[in-house]
Short mmCIF file of the C-alpha atoms (twelve columns), coordinates in Angstrom:
data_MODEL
# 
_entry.id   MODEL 
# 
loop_
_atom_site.group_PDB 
_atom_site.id 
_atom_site.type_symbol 
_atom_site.label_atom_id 
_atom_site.label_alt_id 
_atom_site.label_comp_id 
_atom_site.label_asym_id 
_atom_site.label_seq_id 
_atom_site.Cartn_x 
_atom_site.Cartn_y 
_atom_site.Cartn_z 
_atom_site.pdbx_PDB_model_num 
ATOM 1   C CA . UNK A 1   0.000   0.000   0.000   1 
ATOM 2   C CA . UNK A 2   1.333   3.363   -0.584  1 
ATOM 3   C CA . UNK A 3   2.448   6.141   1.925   1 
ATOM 4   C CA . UNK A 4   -0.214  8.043   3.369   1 
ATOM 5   C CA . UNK A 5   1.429   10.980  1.676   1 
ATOM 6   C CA . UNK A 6   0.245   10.133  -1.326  1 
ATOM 7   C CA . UNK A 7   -3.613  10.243  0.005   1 
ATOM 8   C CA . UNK A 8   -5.204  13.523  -0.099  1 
ATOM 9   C CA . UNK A 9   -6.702  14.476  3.218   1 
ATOM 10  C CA . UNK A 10  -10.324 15.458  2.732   1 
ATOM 11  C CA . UNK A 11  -11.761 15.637  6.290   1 
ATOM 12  C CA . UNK A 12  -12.484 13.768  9.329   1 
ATOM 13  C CA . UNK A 13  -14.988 11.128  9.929   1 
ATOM 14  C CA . UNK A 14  -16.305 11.346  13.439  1 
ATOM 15  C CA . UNK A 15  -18.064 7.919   15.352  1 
ATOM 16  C CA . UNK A 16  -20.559 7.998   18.276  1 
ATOM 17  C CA . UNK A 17  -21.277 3.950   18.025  1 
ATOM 18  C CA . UNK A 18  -18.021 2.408   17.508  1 
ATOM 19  C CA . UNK A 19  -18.527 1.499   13.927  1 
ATOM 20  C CA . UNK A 20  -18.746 2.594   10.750  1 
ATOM 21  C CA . UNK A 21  -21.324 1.741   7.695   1 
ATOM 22  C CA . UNK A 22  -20.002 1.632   4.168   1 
ATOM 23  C CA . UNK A 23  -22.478 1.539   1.902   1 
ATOM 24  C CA . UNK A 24  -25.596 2.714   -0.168  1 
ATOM 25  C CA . UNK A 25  -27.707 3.872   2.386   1 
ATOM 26  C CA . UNK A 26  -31.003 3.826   0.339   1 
ATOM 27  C CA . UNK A 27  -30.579 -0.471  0.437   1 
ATOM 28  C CA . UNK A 28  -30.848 -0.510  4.359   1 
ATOM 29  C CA . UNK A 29  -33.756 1.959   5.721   1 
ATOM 30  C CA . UNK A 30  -36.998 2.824   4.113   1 
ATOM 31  C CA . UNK A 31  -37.142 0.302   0.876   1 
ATOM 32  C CA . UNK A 32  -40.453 -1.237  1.626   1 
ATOM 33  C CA . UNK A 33  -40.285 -1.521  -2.593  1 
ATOM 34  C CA . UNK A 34  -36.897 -3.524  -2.224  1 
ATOM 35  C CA . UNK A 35  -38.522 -5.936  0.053   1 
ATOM 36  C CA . UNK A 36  -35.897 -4.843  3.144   1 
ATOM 37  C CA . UNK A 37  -36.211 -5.278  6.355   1 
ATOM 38  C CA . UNK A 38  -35.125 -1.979  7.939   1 
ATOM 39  C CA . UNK A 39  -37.927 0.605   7.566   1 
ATOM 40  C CA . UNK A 40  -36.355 3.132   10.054  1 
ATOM 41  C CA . UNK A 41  -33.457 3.475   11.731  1 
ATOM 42  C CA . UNK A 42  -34.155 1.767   15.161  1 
ATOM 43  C CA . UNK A 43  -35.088 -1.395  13.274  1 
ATOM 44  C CA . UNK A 44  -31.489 -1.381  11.423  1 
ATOM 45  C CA . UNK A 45  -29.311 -0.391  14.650  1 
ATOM 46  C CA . UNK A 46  -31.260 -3.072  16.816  1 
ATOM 47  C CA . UNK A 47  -29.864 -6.108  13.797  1 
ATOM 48  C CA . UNK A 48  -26.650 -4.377  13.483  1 
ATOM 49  C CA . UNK A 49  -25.671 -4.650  17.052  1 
ATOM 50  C CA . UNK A 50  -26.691 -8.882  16.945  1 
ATOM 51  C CA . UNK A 51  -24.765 -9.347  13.509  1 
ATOM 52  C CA . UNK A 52  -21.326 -7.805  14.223  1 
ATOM 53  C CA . UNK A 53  -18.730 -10.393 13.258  1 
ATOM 54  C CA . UNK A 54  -15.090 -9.787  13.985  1 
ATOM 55  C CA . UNK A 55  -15.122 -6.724  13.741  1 
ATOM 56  C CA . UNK A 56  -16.445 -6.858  9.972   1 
ATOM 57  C CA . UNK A 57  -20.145 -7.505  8.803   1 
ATOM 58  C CA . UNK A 58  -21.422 -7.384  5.118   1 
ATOM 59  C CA . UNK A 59  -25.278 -7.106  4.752   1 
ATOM 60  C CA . UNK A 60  -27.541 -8.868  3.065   1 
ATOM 61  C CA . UNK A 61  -30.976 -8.908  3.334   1 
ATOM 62  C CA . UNK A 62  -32.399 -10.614 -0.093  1 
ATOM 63  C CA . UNK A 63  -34.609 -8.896  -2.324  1 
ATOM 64  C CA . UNK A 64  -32.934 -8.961  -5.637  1 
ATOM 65  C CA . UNK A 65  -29.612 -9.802  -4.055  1 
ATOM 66  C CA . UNK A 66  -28.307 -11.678 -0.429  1 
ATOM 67  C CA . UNK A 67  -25.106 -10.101 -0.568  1 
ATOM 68  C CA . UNK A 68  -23.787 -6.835  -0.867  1 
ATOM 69  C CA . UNK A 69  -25.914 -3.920  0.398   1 
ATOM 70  C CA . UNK A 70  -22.982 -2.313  2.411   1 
ATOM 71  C CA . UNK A 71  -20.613 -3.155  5.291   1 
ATOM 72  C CA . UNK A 72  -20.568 -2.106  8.720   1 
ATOM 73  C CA . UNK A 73  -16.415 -2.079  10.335  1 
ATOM 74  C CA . UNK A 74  -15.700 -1.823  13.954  1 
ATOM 75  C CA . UNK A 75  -13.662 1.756   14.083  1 
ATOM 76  C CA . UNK A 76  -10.339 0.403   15.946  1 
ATOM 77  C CA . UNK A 77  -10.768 1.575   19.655  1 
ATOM 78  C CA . UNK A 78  -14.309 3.019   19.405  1 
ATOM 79  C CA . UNK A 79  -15.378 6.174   19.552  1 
ATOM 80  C CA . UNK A 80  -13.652 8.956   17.891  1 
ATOM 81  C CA . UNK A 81  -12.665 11.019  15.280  1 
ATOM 82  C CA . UNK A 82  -10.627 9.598   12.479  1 
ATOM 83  C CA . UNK A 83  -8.988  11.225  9.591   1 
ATOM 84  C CA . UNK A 84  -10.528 10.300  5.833   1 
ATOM 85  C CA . UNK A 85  -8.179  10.814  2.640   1 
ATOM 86  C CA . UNK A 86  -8.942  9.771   -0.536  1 
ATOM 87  C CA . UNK A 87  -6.980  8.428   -3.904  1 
ATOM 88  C CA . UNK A 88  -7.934  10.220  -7.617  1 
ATOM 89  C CA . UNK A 89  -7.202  8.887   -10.678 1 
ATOM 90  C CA . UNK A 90  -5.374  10.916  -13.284 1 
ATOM 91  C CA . UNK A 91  -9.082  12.422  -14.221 1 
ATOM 92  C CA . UNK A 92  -9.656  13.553  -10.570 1 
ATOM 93  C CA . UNK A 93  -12.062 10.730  -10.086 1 
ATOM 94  C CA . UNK A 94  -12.459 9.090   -6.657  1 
ATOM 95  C CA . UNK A 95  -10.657 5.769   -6.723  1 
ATOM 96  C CA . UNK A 96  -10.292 5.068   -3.297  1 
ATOM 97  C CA . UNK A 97  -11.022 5.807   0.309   1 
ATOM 98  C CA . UNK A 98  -9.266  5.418   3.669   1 
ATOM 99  C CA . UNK A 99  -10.493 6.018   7.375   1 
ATOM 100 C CA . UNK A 100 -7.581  5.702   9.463   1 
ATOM 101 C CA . UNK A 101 -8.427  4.357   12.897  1 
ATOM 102 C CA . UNK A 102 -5.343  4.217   14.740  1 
ATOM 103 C CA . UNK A 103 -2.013  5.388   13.904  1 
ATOM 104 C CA . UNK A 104 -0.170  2.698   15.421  1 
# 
């Protein structure tokens, strides 16, 4: 992996539940049309909290697809805020993103 130099800092990303969700939020909470489970946000927190898996869990929920709606990643030591950077391709576009967690 390259240096972090090479990542362009873009902000922070600050975590009140330990964890962090990557993913399309519109495939988790109010897709009744989808045919998924989490209508509001209480619903998805409560499952979240029983499906945590060290440290990494990818949802699921079936519909049109069992895997891949988003992941949810246990943010190092908790709480926090963590620094975000990202990677652009030679067209400025987005290629990849980093939250570090701990520097050490």
């Amino acid at each position: 992996m390259e240096n972090i130099e090479e990542w362009e800092k873009v902000g922070t990303f600050d975590v009140d539940a330990g964890l962090c969700w990557i993913g399309d939020p519109c495939y988790i909470i109010g897709c009744e049309d989808l045919d998924y489970p989490y209508l509001n946000w209480d619903d998805f927190c409560n499952e979240l909290f029983k499906k945590d898996e060290n440290g990494v869990t990818e949802w699921g929920h079936g519909g049109k697809s069992s895997q891949g709606k988003g992941l949810t990643i246990q943010t190092g030591y908790g709480d926090g805020e963590y620094p975000v950077y990202v990677k652009r391709n030679t067209e400025g576009v987005i290629i990849e993103v980093r939250i570090v967690f701990s520097e050490g």
